[in-house]
N, C-alpha and C positions, 0 to 999 in steps of 0.2 A: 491216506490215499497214496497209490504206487507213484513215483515218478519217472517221467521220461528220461535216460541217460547220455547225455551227449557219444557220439558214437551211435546210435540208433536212429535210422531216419524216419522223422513222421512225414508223414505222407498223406496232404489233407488236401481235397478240390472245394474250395470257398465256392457258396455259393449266396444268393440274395436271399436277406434274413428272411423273408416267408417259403423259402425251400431249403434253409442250410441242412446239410447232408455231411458228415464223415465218411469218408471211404478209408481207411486205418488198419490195419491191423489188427487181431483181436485184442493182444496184449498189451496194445497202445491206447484201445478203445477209449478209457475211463479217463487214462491220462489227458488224450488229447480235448474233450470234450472242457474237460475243468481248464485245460491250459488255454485256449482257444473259443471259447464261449463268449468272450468280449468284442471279438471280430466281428465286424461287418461291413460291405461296400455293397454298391448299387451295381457292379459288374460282374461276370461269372471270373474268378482266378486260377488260372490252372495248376496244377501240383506244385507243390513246393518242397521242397528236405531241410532240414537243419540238424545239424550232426554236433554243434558247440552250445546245442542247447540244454537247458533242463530244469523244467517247467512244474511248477507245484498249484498251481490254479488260475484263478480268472488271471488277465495279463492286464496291468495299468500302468500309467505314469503318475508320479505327484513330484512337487518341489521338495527337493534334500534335503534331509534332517541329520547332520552329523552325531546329535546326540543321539539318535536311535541308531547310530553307528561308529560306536568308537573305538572300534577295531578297524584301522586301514588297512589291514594288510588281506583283507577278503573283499576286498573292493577294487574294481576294476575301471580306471577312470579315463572315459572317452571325451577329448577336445573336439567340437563339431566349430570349424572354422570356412571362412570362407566368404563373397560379396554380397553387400546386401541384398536381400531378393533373392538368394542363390537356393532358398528351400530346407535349410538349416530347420531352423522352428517347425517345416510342414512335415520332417522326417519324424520328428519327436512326436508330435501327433497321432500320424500314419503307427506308430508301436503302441499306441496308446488305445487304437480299435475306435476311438472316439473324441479325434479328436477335435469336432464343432464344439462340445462342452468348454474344451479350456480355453480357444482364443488365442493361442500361443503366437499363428501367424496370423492373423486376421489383419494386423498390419503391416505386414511385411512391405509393402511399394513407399511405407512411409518413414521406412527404415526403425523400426516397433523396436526390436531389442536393441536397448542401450547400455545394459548395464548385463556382465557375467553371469548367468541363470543356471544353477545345476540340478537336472529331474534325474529320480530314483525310476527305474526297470522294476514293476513291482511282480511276482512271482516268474519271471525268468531273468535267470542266469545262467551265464558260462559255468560249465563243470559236468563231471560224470557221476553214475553212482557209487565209486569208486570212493570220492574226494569232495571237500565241500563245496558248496554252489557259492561263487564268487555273486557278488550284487554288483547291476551296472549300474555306472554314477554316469549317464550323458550333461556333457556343460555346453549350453548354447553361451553362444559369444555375441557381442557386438558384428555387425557385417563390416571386410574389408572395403576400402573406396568408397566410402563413404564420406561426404563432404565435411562432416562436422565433428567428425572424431578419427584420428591418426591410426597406425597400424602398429606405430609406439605405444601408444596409448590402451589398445586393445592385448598387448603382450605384456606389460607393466603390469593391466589388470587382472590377467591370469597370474604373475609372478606372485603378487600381492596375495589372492585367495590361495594360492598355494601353499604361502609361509603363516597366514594368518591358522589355517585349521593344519597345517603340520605334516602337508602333501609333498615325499619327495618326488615321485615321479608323475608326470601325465603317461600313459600305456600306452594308448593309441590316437590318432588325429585322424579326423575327417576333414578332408577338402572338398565342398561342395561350389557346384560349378554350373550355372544356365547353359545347357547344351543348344538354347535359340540363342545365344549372343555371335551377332555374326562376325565380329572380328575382336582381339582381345587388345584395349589399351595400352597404351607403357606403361601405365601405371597398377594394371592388373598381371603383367608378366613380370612385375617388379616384384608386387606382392607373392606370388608363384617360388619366383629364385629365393625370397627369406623362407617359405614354410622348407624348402629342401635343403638350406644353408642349418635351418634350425632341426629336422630330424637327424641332418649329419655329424651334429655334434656327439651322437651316441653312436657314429661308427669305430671301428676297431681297427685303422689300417694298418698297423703294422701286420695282423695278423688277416687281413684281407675280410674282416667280419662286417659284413651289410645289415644297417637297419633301414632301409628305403620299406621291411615290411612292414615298417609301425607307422605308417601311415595308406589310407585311402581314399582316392579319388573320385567321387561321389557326380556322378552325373543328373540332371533334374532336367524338370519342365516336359519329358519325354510324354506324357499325360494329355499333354498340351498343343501335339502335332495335328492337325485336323485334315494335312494335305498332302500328295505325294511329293511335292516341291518342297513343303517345312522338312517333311521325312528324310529326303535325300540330301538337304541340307546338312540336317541333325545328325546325320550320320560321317558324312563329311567333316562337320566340325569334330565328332570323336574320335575318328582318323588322327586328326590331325590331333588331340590329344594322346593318345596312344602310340604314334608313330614318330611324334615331334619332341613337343612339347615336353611329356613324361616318359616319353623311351628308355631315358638312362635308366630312372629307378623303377620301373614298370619289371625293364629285367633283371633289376638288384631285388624283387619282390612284393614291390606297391602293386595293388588290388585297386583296379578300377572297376566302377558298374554302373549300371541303370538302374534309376531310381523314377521309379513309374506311379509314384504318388498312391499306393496302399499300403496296407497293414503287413500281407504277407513277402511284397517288395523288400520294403523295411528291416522284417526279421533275415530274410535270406541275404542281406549285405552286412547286418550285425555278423552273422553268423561267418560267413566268406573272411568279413574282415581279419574275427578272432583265429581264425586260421593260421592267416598270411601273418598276422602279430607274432601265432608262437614261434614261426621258425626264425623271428627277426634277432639282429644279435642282441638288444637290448630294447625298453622302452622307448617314445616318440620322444620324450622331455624329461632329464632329470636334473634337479637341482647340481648334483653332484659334479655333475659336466658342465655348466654353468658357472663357474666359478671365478674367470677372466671380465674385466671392465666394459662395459657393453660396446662401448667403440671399439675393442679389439675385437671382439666379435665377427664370423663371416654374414650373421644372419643381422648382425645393430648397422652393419654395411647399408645393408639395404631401407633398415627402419631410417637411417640418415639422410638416403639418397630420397626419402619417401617425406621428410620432415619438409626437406627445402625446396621438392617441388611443389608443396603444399602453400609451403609461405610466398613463395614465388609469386603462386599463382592466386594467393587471397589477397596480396600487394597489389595486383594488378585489378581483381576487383573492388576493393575498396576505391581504391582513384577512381574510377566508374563511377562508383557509387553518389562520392563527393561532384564527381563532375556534373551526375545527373541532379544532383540536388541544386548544385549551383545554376546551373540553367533552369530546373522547374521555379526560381525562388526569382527569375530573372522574370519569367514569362508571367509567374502571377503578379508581380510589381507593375508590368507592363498591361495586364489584364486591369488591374485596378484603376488604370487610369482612366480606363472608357467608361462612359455613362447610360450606355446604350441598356434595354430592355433584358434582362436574366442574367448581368453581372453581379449579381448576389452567388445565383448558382454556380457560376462558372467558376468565382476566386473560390464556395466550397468544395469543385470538386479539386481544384488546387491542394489546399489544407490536404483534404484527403490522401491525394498523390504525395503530397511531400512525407507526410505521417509515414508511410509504409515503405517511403523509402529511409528515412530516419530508420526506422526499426531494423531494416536489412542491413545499412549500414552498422548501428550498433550490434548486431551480431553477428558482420564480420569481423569487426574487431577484438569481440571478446574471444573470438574464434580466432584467427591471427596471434590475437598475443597467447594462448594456450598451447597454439604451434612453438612460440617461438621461446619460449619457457620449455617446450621438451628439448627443441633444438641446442639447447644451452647443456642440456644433460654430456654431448656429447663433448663439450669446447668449446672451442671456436669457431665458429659459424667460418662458410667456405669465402674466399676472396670474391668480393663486390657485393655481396648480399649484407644490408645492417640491419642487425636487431638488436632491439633493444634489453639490454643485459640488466640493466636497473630495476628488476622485479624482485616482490616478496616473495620468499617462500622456493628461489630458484635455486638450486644446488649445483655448485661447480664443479665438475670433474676434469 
């Protein structure tokens, strides 16, 4: 079967599976029908182009098998980063044509992905018919700001998978971003300043070479507006991503978009993306430039500054914690004392209440001390703040 060649735009109006219709080209007919056959949505989409594509049949996703890939250097490796809930997992779906089968987001409010997950792009890839067709490797991540796992933690976990299977560079990065979040934390503009501290490790300034292309800024939830007031909202907040926020490297050549929750959304930001990558001066992450102590680091700055308001603020929860316990253990002592009619039920909803505060409390702690064991990675913890240094397994740098 012919394939479609990057540089060639297909040209297709999706329609709902009991009317889909190609409008293509003739010479694109056959391709497009095998490349695009696995699409479908419940809305009509209007045209779309992709010119970094090229496509050899039905289009899927599955989890990554390096052994069926042991050639890295025709592999194309996308980091989809970004807070939990931001849409990450619904993008990988949305390319997959179907993605209610796999479940990928199905938890996302519950913060679902924990652990680095890399899917293979199965019959499209970047390339021409010129040159081979590169395979994409998208890697879902952990969500930033997340309560229970660090932004140390989630960059350690990519370093790790990197060295483990012998990856020196990440290509390109996705930043995904709730365009309903009506105003953005310190703690989500903190995260912000590492992702841009960490693609500039691969710039070139002596000779004035920007890679701000190897990264893109991925907007979501636009699916989701039902009203003229969210809309003008939504739009507002992008403003203010584009004008503010991302200005510097928006015009050093970060690619931002709308990401509207479909199939052919999806491919036309893969495709934008790989664009704006090739003219970048280098990829988004490489080992190579890595090379300095993580606290010398401009982007470990920020993982540092992200550790201790982490601990900070699980410090202050815990004594809550303890506080509340200490008073529920007061009032059932006090409960027990009376003899009155349904004091059986009363001290058990007590039991109850204390049980699940016990539990919260012990997983603040084990959460606390897992902070402060990365904290340690960097030194010395900052003046007033103590932690505890006496853990197994902690390494001094």
């Amino acid at each position: 079967m012919s394939m479609a060649a990057a540089g060639e735009k297909i040209r297709v109006a999706f329609l709902p599976p009991s009317s889909q219709r190609l409008a293509v080209s003739p010479s694109l007919y056959l391709t497009s029908i095998a490349a695009l056959s696995s699409i479908h949505t419940n809305t009509r989409i209007m045209v779309d182009e992709y010119t970094r594509f090229r496509f050899e049949g039905k289009v899927s996703i599955r989890p990554w098998s390096w052994e069926e890939h042991p050639d890295r250097y025709d592999v194309a490796t996308i980091l989809l980063v970004g807070p939990t809930g931001s849409g990450k997992s619904s993008f990988i779906e949305a390319l997959s044509g179907d993605g209610a089968s796999m479940g990928i987001s199905s938890d996302q409010l519950e913060g679902f992905t924990k652990t680095l997950t890399p899917y293979e792009l199965i019959n499209a890839g970047f390339g021409n018919s010129y040159s081979t067709r590169d395979t994409i490797c998208l890697v879902d991540t952990p969500g930033f700001s997340d309560s229970t796992i660090s932004e140390f933690e989630i960059i350690d976990m990519v370093k790790k998978w990197m060295k483990t299977h012998q990856i020196e560079e990440i290509n390109h990065i996705m930043y995904f971003s709730s365009i309903t979040d009506k105003r953005l934390p310190g703690s989500r503009k903190t995260t912000m300043e590492m992702v841009k501290a960490l693609i500039k490790l691969g710039r070139l300034e002596v000779l004035h070479k920007a890679n701000e292309g190897s990264l893109s800024i991925i907007t979501t939830m636009w699916d989701t507006l039902w009203t003229d007031r969210a809309r003008s909202q939504a739009e507002s907040h992008f403003t203010q991503l584009t004008d503010d926020i991302w200005k510097d490297f928006i015009s050093d050549g970060t690619y931002i978009a709308k990401f509207h929750n479909t199939t052919s959304s999806a491919f036309q930001i893969l495709d934008q993306s790989r664009t704006h990558w090739g003219v970048a001066y280098g990829d988004a992450f490489a080992t190579r430039n890595d090379e300095h102590p993580l606290r010398e680091t401009a982007y470990g700055r920020f993982l540092y500054r992200d550790l201790v308001d982490r601990i900070t603020s699980g410090k202050e929860q815990k004594q809550a914690l303890e506080l509340e316990l200490s008073l529920m253990g007061a009032d059932a002592e006090e409960s027990a004392k009376g003899n009155g009619s349904g004091a059986d039920d009363e001290q058990g909803g007590y039991d109850d209440l204390t049980r699940l505060i016990r539990e919260r409390l012990e997983e603040s702690e084990r959460t606390l001390k897992r902070f402060e064991e990365q904290l340690i990675e960097f030194g010395e913890p900052p003046e007033g703040l103590k932690v505890d240094s006496d853990k197994e397994g902690v390494s001094h740098k």
